[in-house]
N, C-alpha and C positions, 0 to 999 in steps of 0.2 A: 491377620492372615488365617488363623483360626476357624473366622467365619467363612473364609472364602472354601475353606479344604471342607467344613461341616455343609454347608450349605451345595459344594457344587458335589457332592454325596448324596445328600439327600435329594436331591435334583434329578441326579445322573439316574438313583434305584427309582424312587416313588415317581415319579414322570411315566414310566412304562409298566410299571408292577401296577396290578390294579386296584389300586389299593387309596389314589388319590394324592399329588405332589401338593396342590394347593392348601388341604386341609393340614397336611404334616409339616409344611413350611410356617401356616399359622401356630401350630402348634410348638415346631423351635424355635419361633422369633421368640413367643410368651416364655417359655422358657428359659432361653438365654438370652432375651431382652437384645436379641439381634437387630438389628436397624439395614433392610435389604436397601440399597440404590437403586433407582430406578435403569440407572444403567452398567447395574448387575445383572439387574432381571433379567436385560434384554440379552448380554453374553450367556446367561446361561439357558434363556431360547434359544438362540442361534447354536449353541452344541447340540441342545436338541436336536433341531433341524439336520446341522451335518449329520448325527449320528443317524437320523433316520433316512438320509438320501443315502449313504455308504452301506449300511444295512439292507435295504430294500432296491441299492441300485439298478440290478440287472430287470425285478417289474418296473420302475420307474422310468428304464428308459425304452423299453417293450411297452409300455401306451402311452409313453409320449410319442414314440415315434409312428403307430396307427392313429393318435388322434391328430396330429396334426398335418397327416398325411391324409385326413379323412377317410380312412378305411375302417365304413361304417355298418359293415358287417360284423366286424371281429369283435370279441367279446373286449379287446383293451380298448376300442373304443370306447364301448358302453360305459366301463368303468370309469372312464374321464369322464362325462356325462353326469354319471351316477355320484363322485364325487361333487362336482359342481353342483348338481342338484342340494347335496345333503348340506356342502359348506354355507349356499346361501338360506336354507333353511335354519340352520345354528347362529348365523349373522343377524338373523329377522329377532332371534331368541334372545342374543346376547343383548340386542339394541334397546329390548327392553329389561335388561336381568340389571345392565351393565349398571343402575346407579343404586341397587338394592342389594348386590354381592359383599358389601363391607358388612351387613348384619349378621351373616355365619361368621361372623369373628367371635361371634358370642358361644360358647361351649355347646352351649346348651342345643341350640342350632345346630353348631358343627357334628354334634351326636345322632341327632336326625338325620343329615347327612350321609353319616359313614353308616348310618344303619339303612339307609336306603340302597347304599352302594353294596351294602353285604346282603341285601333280601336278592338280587339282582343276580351277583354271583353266585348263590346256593339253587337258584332257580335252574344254572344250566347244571348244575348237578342230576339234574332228576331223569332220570334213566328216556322216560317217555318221549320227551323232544327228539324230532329226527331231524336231524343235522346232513343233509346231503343236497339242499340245492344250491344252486350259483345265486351271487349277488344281481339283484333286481333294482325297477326302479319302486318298487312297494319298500324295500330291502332300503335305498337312499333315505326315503325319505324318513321313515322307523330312527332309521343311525344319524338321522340332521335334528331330530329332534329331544333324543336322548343325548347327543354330543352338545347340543344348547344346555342342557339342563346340568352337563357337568359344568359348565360356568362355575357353578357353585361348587365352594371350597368344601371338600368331604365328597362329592360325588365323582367317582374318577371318572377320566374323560376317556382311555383306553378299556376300562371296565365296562362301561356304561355303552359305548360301541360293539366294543366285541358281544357282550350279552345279550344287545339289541338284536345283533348277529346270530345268533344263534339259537335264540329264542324263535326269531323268523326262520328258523329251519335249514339255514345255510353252513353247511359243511366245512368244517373247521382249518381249510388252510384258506379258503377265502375268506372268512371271516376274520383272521388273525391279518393275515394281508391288506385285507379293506381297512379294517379297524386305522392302523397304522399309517397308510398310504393318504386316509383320508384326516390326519393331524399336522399333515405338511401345511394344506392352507390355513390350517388353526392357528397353528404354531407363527407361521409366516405373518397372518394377518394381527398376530396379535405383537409381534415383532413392532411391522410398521403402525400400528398404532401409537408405540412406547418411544419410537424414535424423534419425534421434537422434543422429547422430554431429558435426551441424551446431553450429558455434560461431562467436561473434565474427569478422567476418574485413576486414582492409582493403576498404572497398566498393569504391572504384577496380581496385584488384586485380581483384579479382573481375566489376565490368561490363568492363575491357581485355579480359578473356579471353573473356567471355560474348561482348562484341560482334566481336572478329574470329573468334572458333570460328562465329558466326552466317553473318558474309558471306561466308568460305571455305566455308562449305556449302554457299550457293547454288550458288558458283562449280563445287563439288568435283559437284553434281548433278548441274546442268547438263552439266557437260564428260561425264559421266559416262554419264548416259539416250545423249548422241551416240555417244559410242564403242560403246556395248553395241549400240544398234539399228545399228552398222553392222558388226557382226559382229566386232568387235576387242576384245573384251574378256580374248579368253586371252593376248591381250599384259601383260598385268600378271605373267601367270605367270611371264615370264620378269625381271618387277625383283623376285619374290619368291623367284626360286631364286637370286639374285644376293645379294639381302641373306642368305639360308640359308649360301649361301659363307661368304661373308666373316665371318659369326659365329662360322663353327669356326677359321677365324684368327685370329681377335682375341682367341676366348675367354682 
């Protein structure tokens, strides 16, 4: 039970903090010589997922309801569009990342990594980038192939968006928005990927983890949308060039 509270923690924060879930999950399996389930993994996507339709629900159902109503003038059309665009550009990335991703297992790797995801977030630090346009389709594809590349453990996959984001000049509540909106099909697709893989599992197990990966999400948003909209977000680049350190020590 231990691991189900540790794990759907670290879940719940590093999932949205930019900071990288997959490289810190390697990091306390080594550690605690933790053994994940594979259909653990997948309850604590699926909190994901809830957390970010409950979070994000009033945009999510504002374009769904112009896309599928084909009102393709409005800009929440575009955005549906625009995500699909970026998802199947990350799908093309994965498909080739997907049998190469166990080699950041290696510290050494994984330091590279977290130091790429920390050049990334000190970048939007730097005064000069103007940050005021809407999400484009230049903007999809930027965020479909930076979001492929966090495949790799250490590269966060909400860091790596939003920065994309931003870096392209797009004003910082759509960018916080896209980022996020566009890790439903991530999240989802990588869901059903893991789902024949799905077996018997202690249910308690599994609801521990579900339900505090759920509440640290809210918490981890929340905290989150505040820091970004007050322009402090490149602060995380410096606990991700920190953990970069210290992995080439310890390796």
């Amino acid at each position: 039970m231990k691991e189900a509270i540790i794990l759907g923690i670290v879940q719940g924060i590093f999932e949205w903090f930019p900071v990288s879930s997959s490289g810190h999950l390697i990091i306390f399996q080594k550690f605690f010589n933790f053994k994940v389930d594979i259909t653990f993994d997948v309850f604590l996507h699926l909190s994901s997922l809830v957390a970010i339709f409950i979070f994000f629900w009033k945009d999510i159902k504002e374009i769904g309801s112009k896309f599928f109503t084909f009102q393709k003038e409005t800009y929440e059309f575009k955005i549906g569009i625009y995500i699909i665009i970026s998802s199947i550009i990350t799908g093309f990335i994965g498909f080739f990342l997907k049998d190469h991703i166990t080699i950041f297992e290696n510290f050494i790797l994984l330091s590279f990594a977290f130091l790429f995801t920390s050049i990334l977030l000190l970048l939007t630090g730097i005064k000069k980038i103007e940050k005021n346009r809407k999400v484009d389709i230049k903007t999809s594809f930027i965020s479909g192939i930076f979001q492929g590349f966090a495949l790799i453990p250490g590269v966060s996959r909400s860091g790596a968006t939003i920065c994309s984001c931003l870096i392209a000049g797009v004003n910082r509540e759509d960018a916080f928005r896209y980022s996020f909106l566009l890790s439903i099909p991530a999240i989802l697709g990588a869901i059903i990927i893991e789902i024949p893989e799905i077996k018997l599992y202690n249910p308690t197990f599994l609801l521990t983890g579900f339900t505090i990966s759920l509440f640290m999400s809210f918490i981890s948003l929340f905290l989150l949308k505040n820091i970004f909209l007050r322009g402090k977000f490149y602060l995380f680049g410096f606990y991700t060039l920190i953990v970069s350190i210290l992995l080439l020590f310890i390796h």
